[in-house]
C-alpha positions, 0 to 999 in steps of 0.5 A: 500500500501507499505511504501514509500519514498516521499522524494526520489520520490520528489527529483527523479522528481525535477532532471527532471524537472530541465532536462525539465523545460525551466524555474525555476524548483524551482519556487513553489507556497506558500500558507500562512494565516492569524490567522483568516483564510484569505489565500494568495498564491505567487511565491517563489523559493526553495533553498533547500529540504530532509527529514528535509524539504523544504527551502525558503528565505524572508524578515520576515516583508513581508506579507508571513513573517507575515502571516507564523509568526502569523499562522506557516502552510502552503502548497507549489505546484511545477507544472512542465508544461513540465512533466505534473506533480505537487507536493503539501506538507502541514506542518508547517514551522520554521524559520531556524538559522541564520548560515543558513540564512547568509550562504545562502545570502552570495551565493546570486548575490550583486544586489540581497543582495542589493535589500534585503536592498532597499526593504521594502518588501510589505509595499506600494511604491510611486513611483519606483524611490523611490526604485531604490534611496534606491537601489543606497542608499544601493550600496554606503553604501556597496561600497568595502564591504562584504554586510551582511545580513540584520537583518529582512531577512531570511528563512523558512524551512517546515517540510511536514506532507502531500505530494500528486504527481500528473500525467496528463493521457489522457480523464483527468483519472490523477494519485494522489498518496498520502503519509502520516505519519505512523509508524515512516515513510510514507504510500503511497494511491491514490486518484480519480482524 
């Protein structure tokens, strides 16, 4: 088949679903795992996405932090119920510049700054007042100021070696068209369903 741009045809069906989605069209599945193996898969919001990859935000000491700084691959799937659509990438990931990761949290709700600062993100919790204590902690520190953001937060940027777009069709007879690095572009197949 012809070249094609993956890029462009994400960015084409991520428009409509932010048209049809009633909720959070950015919501994708991450998929992480550990050196050894042992894989794990979460909810994460994409906050930005082109030809230099697909952006995420998140305290680097969570687990998915960890796991992506132990073993720097992992995939991503956006599945929009009201298209009947879905989107894997695979690729390895990178932690993006600090100048990104301040600009990005300075867009972020004071609450949700706050919240980077209260949580400590997937280590276990006692009880939920402790962390609405550590909340109410953080909101006086911060009291009349900027909040800056905290040193162990940050984001990730994968770069995509690997997309598949799939289409629901009727009796299960679905479409999965698939792109994949050549020649200093992509080359587009199919897949059986």
């Amino acid at each position: 088949m012809a070249d094609s741009d993956p890029f462009q045809l994400f960015s084409d069906w991520f428009a409509e679903a932010q048209a049809s989605e009633p909720n959070d069209p950015e919501a994708m599945s991450l998929a992480t795992a550990t050196p050894d193996g042992r894989p794990s898969v979460r909810i994460v919001l994409l906050k930005g996405h082109g030809p230099d990859g697909f952006t995420f935000y998140t305290n680097l000491d969570s687990r998915k932090g960890a796991e992506l700084a132990a073993n720097s691959r992992a995939a991503l799937l956006f599945h929009w119920k009201s298209l009947r659509r879905q989107v894997r990438v695979e690729g390895p990931v990178e932690t993006v510049s600090d100048s990104d990761a301040d600009e990005y949290f300075a867009t972020r709700g004071r609450d949700s700054q706050l919240g980077a600062w209260a949580s400590w993100q997937s280590r276990p919790l006692d009880a939920r007042e402790t962390f609405e204590k550590r909340f109410d902690e953080m909101s006086r520190r911060f009291d009349g100021d900027t909040v800056p953001r905290p040193p162990r937060w940050s984001g990730f940027r994968m770069k995509p070696e690997s997309f598949e777009f799939w289409s629901d069709r009727p009796h299960r007879l679905h479409e999965r068209r698939v792109f994949t690095p050549a020649a200093g572009g992509w080359r587009e197949g199919l897949l059986y369903p």
